[in-house]
N, C-alpha and C positions, 0 to 999 in steps of 0.2 A: 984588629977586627975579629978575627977568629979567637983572642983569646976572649971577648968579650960573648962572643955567640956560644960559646960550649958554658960559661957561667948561666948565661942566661938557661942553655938546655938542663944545667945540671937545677939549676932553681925551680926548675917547671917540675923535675922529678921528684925533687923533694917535697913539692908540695902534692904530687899525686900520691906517692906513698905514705903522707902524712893522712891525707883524705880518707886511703885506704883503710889506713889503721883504723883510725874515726869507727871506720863503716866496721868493722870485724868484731873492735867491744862493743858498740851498743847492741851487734848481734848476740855476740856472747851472755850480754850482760841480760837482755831478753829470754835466750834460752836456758838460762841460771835460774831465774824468776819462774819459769812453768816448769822447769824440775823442781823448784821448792813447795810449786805450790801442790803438783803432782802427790809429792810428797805424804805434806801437811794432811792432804785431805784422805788421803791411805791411814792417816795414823788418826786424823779424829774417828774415822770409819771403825775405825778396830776398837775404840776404846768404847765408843755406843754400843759395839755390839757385844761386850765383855759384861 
């Protein structure tokens, strides 16, 4: 019994730090995007006004 309850605990972990992950790169993957576009728009900025 107990060896079946600490699987089940270790399963529920796993699946919350998989969750976690999930949630961290779409963040990333979000603030990647508005540094690029940040970016982009500095440098079309610069060449209009050259």
């Amino acid at each position: 019994m107990n060896e079946e309850q600490s699987e089940t605990r270790q399963e529920r972990r796993e699946e919350r730090l998989r969750k976690k992950k999930e949630r961290v790169l779409k963040h990333g993957k979000s603030l990647a995007r508005t540094y690029m576009d940040a970016i982009l728009k500095r440098l079309k900025r610069r060449k209009v006004d050259r």
